[in-house]
TISE-531653 format. One record per residue (C-alpha): residue number from 1; residue in one letter; x negated, y, z negated. Coordinates in steps of 0.1 Angstrom, whole numbers, plus 2048, in hexadecimal, padded with zeros to 3 digits. Layout:
REM residues N
<marba NUM,'a',<X,Y,Z>>
...
REM end
This chain:
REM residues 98
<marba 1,'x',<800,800,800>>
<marba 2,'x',<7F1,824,808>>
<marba 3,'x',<7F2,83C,7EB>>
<marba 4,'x',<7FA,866,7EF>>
<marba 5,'x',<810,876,800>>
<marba 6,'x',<818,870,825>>
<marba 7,'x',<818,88F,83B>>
<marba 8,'x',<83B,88C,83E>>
<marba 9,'x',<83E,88D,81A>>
<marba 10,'x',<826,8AF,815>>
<marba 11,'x',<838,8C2,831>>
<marba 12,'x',<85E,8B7,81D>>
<marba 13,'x',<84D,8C0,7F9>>
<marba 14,'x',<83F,8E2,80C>>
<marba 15,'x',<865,8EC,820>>
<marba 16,'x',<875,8E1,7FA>>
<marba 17,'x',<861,8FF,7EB>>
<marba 18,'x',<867,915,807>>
<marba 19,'x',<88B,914,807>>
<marba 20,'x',<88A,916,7E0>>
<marba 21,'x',<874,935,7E4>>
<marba 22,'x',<88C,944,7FE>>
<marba 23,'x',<8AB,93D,7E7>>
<marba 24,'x',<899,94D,7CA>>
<marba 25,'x',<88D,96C,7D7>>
<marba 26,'x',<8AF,96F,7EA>>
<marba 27,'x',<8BD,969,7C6>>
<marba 28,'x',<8A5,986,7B3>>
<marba 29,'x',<8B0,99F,7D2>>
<marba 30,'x',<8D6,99C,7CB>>
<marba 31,'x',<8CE,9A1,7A7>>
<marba 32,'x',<8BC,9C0,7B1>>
<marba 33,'x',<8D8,9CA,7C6>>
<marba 34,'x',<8F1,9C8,7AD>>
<marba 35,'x',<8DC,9DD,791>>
<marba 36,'x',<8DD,9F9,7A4>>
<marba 37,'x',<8FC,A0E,79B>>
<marba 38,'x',<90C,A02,7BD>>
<marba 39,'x',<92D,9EC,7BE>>
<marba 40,'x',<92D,9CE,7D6>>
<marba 41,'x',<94C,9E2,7E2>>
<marba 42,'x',<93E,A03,7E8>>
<marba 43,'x',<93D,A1F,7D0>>
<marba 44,'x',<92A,A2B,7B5>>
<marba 45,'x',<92E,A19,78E>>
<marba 46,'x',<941,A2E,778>>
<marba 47,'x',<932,A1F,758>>
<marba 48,'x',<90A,A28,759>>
<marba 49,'x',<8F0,A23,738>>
<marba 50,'x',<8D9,A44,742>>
<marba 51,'x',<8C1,A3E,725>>
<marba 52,'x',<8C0,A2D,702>>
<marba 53,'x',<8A9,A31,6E5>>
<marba 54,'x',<8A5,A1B,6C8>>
<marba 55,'x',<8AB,A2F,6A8>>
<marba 56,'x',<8A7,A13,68C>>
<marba 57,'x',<8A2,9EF,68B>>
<marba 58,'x',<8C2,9E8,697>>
<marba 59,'x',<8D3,A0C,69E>>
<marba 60,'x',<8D0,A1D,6C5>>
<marba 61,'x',<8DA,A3D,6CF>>
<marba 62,'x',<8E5,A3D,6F8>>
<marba 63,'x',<8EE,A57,715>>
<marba 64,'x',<909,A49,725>>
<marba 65,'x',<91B,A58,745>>
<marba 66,'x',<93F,A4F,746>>
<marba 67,'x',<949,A5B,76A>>
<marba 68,'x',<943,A80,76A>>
<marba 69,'x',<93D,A82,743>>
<marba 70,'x',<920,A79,730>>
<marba 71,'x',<920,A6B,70A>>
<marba 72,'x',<907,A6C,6F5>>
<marba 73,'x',<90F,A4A,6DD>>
<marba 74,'x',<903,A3B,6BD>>
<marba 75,'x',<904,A11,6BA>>
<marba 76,'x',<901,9FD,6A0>>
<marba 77,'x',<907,9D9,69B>>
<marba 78,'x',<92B,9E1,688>>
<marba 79,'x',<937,9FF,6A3>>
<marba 80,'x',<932,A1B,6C1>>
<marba 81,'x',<938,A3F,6B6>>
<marba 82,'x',<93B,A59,6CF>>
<marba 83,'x',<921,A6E,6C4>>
<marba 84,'x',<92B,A8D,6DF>>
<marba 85,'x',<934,A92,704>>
<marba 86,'x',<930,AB0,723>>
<marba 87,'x',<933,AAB,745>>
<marba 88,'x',<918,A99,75B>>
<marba 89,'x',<8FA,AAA,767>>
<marba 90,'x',<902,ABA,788>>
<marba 91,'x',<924,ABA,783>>
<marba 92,'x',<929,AD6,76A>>
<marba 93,'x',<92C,AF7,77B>>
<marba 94,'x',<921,B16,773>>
<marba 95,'x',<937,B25,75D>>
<marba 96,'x',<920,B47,762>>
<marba 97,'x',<92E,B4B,78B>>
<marba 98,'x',<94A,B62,792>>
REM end
């Protein structure tokens, strides 16, 4: 009996890894795709975490932009207070124009 692989075997081993390679990248790049901020049906979120800093071991304080709005939050394990809100950046206008 001959030992190893065949050459038939090494090029089925080698297309097996391919494909698996192909599917996972493919995989990672819908991931991608869907972090965005993008619907898969067009248009924009309307939920968006801008930025969230750590405040205690287990207490954050996050920007949040709600549609037009944006709310500054507290969390903690037990609850989320609304810690204030204003309109989005570049969607406020100047209250200053005639």
């Amino acid at each position: 009996m001959a030992s190893g692989l065949s050459a038939v075997d090494m090029l089925r081993f080698a297309g097996s890894l391919i494909l698996v390679l192909c599917l996972l990248g493919g995989l990672l790049w819908a991931l991608k795709r869907m972090q965005t901020g993008v619907r898969p049906g067009g248009g924009l979120k309307q939920l968006q975490v801008i930025e969230a800093v750590s405040v205690g071991p287990r207490q954050k304080v996050a920007l949040v932009r709600v549609g037009s709005r944006e709310v500054l939050v507290g969390i903690s394990p037990a609850q989320i207070t609304a810690l204030g809100n204003w309109p989005a950046a570049g969607t406020e206008k100047d209250s200053h124009e005639a």
